[in-house]
N, C-alpha and C positions, 0 to 999 in steps of 0.2 A: 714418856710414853703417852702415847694417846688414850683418853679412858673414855670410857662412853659416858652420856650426857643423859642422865635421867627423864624423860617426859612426861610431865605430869597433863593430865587428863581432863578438863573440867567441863560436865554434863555429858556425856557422851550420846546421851538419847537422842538429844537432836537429832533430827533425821535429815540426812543426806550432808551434814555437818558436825567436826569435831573441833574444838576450842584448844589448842596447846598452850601450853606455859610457860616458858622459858625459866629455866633453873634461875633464882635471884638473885649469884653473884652475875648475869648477865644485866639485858639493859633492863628488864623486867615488863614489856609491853607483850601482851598477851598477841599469838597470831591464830590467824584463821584461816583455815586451808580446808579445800572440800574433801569427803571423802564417801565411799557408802557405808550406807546406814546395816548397822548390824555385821560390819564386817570383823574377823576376826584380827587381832594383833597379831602383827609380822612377829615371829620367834626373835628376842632378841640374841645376837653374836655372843659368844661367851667373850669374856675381857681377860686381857692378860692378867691374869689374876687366883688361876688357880694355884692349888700346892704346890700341884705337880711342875707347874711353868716357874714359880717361885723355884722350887729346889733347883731346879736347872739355872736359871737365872744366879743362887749363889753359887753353882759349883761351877759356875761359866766364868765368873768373877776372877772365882779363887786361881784356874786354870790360866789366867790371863799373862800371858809374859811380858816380864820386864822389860823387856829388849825385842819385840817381834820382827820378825824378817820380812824385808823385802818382797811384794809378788806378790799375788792372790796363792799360785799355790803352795808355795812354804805356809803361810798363814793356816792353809785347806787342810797340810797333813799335821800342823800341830794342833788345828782345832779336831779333826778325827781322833788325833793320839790320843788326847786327852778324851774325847766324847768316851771312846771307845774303854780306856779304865774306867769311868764313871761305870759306864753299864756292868761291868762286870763286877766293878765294888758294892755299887745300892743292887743289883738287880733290876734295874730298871725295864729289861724287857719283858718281865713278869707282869709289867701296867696292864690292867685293860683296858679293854677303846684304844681311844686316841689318848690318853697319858702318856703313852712314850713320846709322840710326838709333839706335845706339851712342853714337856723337858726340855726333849730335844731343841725348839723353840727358843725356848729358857735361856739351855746354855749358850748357843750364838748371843744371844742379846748379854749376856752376864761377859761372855768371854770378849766380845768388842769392847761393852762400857766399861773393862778393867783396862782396857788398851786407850780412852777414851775416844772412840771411835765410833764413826757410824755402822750400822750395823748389815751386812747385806741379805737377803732374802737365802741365806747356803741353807741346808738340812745337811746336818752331821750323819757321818757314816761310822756306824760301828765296828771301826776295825784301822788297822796300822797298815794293812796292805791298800798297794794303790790300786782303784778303780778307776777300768777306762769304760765308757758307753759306745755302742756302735751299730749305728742307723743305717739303715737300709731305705731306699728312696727312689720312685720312679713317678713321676707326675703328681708329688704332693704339695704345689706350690703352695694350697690353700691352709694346710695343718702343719708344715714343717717348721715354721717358725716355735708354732708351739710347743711340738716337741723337744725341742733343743733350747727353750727355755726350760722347761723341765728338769733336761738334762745336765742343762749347764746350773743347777742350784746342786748339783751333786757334785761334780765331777770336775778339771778342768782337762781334761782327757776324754776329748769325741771325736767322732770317726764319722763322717757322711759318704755314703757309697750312695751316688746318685747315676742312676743308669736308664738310658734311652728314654728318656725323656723332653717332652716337646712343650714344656712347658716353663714356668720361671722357678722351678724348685732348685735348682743352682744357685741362682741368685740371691731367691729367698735365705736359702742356708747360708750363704758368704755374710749377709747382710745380718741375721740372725743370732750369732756367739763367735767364739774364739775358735770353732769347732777346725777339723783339716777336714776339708770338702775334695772328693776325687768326682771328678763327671766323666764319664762314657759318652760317648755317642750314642755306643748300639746297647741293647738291652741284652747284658748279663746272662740272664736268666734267672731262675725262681731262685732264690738263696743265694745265689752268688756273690751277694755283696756280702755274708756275712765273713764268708773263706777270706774275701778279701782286707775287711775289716779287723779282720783275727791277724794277717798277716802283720800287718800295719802296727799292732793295738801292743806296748810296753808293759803294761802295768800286769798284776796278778791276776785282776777278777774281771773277765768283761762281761760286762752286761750286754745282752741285745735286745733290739726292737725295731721298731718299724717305724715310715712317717709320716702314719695315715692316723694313728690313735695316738692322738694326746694322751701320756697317763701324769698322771701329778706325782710329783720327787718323791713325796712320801711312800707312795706305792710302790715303790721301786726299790724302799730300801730292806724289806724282808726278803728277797733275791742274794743283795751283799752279806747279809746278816747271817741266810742258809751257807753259804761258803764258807763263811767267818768258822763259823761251829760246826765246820768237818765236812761238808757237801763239795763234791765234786761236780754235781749238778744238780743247779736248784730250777726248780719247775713251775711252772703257774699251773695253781692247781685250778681246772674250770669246770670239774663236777659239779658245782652246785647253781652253774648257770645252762647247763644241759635240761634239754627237755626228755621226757621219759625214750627208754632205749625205743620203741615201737617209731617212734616219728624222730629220731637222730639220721645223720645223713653220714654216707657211706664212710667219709671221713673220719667223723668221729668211732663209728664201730669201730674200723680198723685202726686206731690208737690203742682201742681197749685191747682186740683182740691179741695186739703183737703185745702189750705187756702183758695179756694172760700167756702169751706162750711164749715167753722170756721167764717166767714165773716170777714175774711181778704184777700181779692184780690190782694188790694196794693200791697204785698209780694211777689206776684206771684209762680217765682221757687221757693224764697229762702225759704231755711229751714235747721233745725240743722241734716239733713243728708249732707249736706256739709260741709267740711273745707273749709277757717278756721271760727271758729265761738267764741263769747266768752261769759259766763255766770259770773252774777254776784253771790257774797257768796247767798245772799238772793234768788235765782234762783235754785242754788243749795242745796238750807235746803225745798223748795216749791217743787221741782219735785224728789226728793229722788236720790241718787246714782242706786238703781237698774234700773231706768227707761232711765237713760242717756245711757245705753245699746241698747234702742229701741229708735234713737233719731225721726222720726215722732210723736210714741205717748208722746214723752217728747214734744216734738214740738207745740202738740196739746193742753197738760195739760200749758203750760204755758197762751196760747191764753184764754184757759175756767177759769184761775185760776188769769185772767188779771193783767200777770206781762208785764211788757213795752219791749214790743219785735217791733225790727226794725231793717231796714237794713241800715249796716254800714259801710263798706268795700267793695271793687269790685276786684276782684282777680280768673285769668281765671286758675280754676282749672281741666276746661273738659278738655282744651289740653294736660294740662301736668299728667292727671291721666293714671297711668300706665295699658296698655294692659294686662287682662294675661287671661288664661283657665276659667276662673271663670265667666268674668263680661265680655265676649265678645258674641257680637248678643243681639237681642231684647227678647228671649229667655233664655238667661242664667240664672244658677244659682241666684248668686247674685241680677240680676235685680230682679226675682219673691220673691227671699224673700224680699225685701225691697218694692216689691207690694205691699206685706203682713203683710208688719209694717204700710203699709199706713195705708189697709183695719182696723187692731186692731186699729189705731190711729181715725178711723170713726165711730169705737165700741165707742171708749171711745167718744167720741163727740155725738154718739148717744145716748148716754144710762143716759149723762148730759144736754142735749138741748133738745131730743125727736128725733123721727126717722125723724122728717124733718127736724132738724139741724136748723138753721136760716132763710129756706126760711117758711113761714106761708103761708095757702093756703086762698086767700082769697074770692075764686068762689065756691068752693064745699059748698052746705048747708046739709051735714053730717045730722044735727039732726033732720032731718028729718023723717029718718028712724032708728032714732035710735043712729044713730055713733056719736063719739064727734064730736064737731063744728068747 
């Protein structure tokens, strides 16, 4: 393992100059590199070296088989199987911070050098069911690489739906991982690649997203983890990156308001019009592939259809969603239709609860003249 190299410091006043030292099993000649004066010291990296990465590192060890199979992914699900009793025996997801992901670090590094093997950049998923990812893609030539590196330290099960696009994010993707890339001509439309990606997608838990926001593997794996422990749909929760309700855009109100009248509040923003989000198999046989195209009223049939929807992850996706002609001002395009998936998501909750949805009116005496009670 690589460890970091201590710096020793000498005079540092010098102004507009700092003197380094070279640790003295090296050559031992002092160097001199400009710097400014009074500048503070960079934070240094924490090193592989904590407990937490230590205990993962022996239980990755112990975990190691004598005989491992063939292929990255037989390797993938016996490093999960294993990741996955860990967590369950220490508790591991009890860590706070990043300690889990410490570990989690740990074990790939424990579980290869028991294989004596080098070790690849994978993040262990907590759990025995397989995980497929599934991107969605229209002129991301410039970030889809990244994404699908991301994706691919998770999973070897990806899905790219690249549609009407005039640009190299085709290529990009082919060139990018192992991923099964489908390209369109014409463009889809809004969500469409997810239906299709669900069609496609074998495994138990898919994850979605998009291929405009980079997210890092680690944030993606509180998603697989909500499914793990009983979620039918786990949600990125994005309350805490919302501006106050007064200056929220039409969008966001109507998130909140269709899970106020789903009588789900709790939930607030979240909903499966965000990435990332993840559905269990049985989520997806309950709300059909066509409907994951309209994710509000997929949103709302999970709620009426009481599969165990909750928020699972927190991952600020309004910063980093990209600008373009379409979804800018409170007026756009995109904003109104996605009103519009609300509204049909309030059909569909109305025309299964009543037109008063969950609130009962309990003052009016209707039958008095006539009306129901």
């Amino acid at each position: 393992m690589r460890q970091q190299q201590a710096m020793l410091v000498d005079n540092p006043a010098v102004r507009g100059r700092q003197i380094r030292m070279q640790p003295p099993e090296e050559s031992g000649k002092a160097t001199v590199s400009a710097a400014p004066a009074r500048k503070k010291p960079a934070r240094k990296k924490r090193a592989y070296g904590s407990a937490a990465y230590r205990l993962g590192f022996r239980l990755g060890r112990k975990d190691a088989p004598p005989n491992p199979p063939d292929g990255a992914r037989g390797l993938r699900r016996l490093l999960n199987r294993g990741w996955s009793a860990r967590v369950k025996e220490r508790g591991l997801t009890g860590y706070p911070g990043g300690r889990y992901h410490e570990a989690a670090a740990g074990y790939v590094r424990g579980f290869f050098a028991g294989m004596n093997r080098p070790a690849p950049n994978w993040v262990p998923l907590p759990t025995e069911r397989t995980v497929a990812v599934i991107v969605s893609a229209k002129n991301e030539g410039r970030t889809i690489a990244a994404v699908l590196k991301e994706a691919s330290r998770l999973t070897d099960e990806i899905y790219v739906i690249v549609n009407g696009s005039i640009d190299n994010t085709f290529r990009k993707a082919r060139a990018a991982s192992r991923a099964i890339v489908l390209s369109y001509p014409q463009a889809l439309g809004h969500d469409v690649g997810r239906s299709v990606g669900a069609k496609l997608a074998q495994a138990d838990i898919l994850l979605f997203t998009d291929g405009d926001i980079p997210i890092p593997a680690k944030k993606l794996v509180p998603f697989v983890h909500g499914i793990e422990k009983g979620l039918d749909v786990a949600l990125n929760n994005v309350q805490p990156y919302l501006r106050r309700f007064g200056r929220q855009d039409s969008v966001t109100i109507m998130k909140q308001f269709l899970n106020s009248a789903l009588g789900r509040p709790d939930l607030k923003a979240s909903s499966l019009t965000a990435i990332p989000h993840a559905l269990s198999r049985r989520a997806v046989e309950t709300l059909g592939l066509e409907l994951l195209s309209v994710p509000p009223k997929a949103h709302a049939l999970a709620v009426l259809q009481k599969l165990r929807v909750g928020k699972a992850g927190q991952v600020n996706v309004i910063r980093g969603n990209k600008r373009r002609k379409l979804n800018r001002g409170r007026r756009s395009p995109v904003a109104s239709m996605i009103v519009g998936d609300h509204l049909e998501a309030l059909k569909l909750a109305g025309d299964q609860l009543g037109e008063r949805l969950v609130y009962p009116d309990v003052m009016r005496k209707r039958h008095y003249i006539g009306g129901d009670s």
